[in-house]
Backbone as JSON Lines, residues from 0, in Angstrom:
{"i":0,"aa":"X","n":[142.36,190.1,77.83],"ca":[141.12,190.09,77.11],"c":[141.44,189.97,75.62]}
{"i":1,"aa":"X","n":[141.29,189.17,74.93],"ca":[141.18,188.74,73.72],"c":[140.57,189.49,72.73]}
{"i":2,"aa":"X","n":[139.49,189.61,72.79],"ca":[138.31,190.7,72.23],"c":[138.13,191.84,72.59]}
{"i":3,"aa":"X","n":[139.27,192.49,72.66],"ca":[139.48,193.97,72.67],"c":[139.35,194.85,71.7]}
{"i":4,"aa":"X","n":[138.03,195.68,72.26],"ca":[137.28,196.66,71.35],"c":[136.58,195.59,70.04]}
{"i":5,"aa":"X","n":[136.75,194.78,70.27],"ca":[135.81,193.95,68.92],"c":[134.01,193.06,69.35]}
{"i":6,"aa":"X","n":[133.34,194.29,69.48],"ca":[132.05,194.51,70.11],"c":[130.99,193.36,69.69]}
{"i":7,"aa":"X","n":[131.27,193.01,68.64],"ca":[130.31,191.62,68.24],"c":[130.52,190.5,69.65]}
{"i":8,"aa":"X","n":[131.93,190.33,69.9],"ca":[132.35,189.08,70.08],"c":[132.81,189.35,71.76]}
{"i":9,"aa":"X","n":[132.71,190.64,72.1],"ca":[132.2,190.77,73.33],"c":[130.84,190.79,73.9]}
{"i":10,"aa":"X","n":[129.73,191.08,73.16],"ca":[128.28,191.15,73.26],"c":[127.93,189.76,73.1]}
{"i":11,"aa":"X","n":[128.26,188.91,72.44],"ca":[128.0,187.94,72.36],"c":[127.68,186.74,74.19]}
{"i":12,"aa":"X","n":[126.94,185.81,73.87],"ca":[127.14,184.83,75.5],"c":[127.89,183.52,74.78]}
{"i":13,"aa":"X","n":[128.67,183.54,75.9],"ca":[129.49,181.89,74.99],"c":[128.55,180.88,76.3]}
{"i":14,"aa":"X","n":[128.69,179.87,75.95],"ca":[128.22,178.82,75.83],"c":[128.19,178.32,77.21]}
{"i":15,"aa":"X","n":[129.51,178.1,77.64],"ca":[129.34,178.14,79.32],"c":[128.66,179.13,80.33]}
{"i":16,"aa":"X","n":[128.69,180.39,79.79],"ca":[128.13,181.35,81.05],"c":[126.53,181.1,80.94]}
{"i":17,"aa":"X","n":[126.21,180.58,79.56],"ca":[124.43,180.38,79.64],"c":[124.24,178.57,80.36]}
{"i":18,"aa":"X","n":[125.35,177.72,80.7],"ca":[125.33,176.88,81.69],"c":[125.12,177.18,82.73]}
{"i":19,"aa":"X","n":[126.25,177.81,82.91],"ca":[126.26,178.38,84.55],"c":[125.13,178.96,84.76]}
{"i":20,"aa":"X","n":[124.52,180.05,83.98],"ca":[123.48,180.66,84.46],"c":[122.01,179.57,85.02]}
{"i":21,"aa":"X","n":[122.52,178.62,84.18],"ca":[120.93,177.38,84.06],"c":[121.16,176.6,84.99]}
{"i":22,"aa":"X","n":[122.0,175.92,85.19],"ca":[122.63,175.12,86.69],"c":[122.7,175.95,87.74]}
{"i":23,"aa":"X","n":[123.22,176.92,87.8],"ca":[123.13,177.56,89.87],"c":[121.82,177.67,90.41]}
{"i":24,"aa":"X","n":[121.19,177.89,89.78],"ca":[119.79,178.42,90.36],"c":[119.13,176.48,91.17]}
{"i":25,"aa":"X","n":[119.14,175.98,89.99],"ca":[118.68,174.61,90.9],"c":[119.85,174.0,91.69]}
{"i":26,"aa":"X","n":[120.91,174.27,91.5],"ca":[122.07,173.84,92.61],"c":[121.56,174.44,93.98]}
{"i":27,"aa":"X","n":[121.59,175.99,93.75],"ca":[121.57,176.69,95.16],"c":[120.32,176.42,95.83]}
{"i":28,"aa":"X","n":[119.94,175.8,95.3],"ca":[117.84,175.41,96.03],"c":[117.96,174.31,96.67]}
{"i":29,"aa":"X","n":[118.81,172.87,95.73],"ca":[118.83,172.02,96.62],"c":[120.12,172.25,97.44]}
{"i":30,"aa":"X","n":[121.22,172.82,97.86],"ca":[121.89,172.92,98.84],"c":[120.92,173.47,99.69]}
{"i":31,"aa":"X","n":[120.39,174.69,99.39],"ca":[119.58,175.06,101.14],"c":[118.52,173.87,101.67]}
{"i":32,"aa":"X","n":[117.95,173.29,100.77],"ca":[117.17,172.32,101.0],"c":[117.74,171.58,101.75]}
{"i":33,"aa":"X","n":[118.72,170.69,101.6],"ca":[119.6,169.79,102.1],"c":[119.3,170.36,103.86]}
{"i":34,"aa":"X","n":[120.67,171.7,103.95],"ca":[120.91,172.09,105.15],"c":[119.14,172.48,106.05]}
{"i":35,"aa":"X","n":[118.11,172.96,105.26],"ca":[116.93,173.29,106.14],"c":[116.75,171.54,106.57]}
{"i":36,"aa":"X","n":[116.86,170.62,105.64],"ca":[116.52,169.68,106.0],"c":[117.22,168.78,107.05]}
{"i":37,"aa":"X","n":[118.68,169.21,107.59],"ca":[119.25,169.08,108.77],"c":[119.14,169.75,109.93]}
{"i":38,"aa":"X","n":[118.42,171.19,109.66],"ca":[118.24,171.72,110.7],"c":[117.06,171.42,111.32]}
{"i":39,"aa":"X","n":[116.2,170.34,110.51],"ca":[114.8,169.84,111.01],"c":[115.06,168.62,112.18]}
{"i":40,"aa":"X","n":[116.28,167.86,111.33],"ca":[116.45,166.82,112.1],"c":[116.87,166.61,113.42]}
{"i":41,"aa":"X","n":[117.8,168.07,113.3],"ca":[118.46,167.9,114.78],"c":[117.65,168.43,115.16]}
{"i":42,"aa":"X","n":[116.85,169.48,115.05],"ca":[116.06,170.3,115.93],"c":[114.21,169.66,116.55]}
{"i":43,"aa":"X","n":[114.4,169.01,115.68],"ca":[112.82,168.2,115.92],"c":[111.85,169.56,115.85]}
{"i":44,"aa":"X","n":[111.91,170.44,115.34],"ca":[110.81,171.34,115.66],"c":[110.75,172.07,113.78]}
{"i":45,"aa":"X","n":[108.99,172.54,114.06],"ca":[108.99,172.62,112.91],"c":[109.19,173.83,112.24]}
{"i":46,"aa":"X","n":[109.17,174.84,113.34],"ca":[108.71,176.65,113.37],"c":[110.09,177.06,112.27]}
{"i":47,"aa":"X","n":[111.12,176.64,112.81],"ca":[112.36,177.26,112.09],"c":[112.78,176.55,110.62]}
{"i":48,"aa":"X","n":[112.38,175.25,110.46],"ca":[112.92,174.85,108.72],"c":[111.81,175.48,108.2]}
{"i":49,"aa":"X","n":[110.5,175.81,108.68],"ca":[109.45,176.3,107.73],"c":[110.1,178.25,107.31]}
{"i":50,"aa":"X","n":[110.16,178.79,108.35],"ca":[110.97,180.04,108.26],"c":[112.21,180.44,107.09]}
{"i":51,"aa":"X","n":[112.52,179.18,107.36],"ca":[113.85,178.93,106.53],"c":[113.45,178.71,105.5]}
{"i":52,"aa":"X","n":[112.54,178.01,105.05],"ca":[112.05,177.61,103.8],"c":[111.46,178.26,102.77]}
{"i":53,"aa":"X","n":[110.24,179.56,103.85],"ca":[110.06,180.68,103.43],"c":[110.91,181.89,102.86]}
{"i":54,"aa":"X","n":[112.66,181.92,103.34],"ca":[113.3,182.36,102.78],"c":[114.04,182.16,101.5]}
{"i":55,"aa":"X","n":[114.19,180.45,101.44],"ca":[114.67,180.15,100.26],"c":[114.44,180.4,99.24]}
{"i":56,"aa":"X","n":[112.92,180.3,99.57],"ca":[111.58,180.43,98.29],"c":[112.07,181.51,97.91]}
{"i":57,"aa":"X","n":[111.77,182.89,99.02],"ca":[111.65,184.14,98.41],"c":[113.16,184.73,97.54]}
């Protein structure tokens, strides 16, 4: 750790972690999307991607 005990510059957000924070959230939505949307295909039925979908959301 670099910034040991030097509290400015640990409190601080650098630049990538406020990326990361802004990109995963719509990454991880369309990956489940994707997979609910394979589990529609093979399954032909509609009860379980909607279930699934309801979870993503929440």
């Amino acid at each position: 750790m670099t910034d040991y005990a030097q509290r400015p510059q640990i409190l601080s957000l650098a630049l990538i972690t406020a990326i990361t924070v802004v990109f995963s959230g719509p990454i991880a939505f369309c990956t489940q999307a994707f997979f609910i949307f394979r589990l529609y295909t093979f399954s032909h039925k509609k009860v379980l991607p909607i279930f699934c979908s309801f979870l993503v959301i929440t």
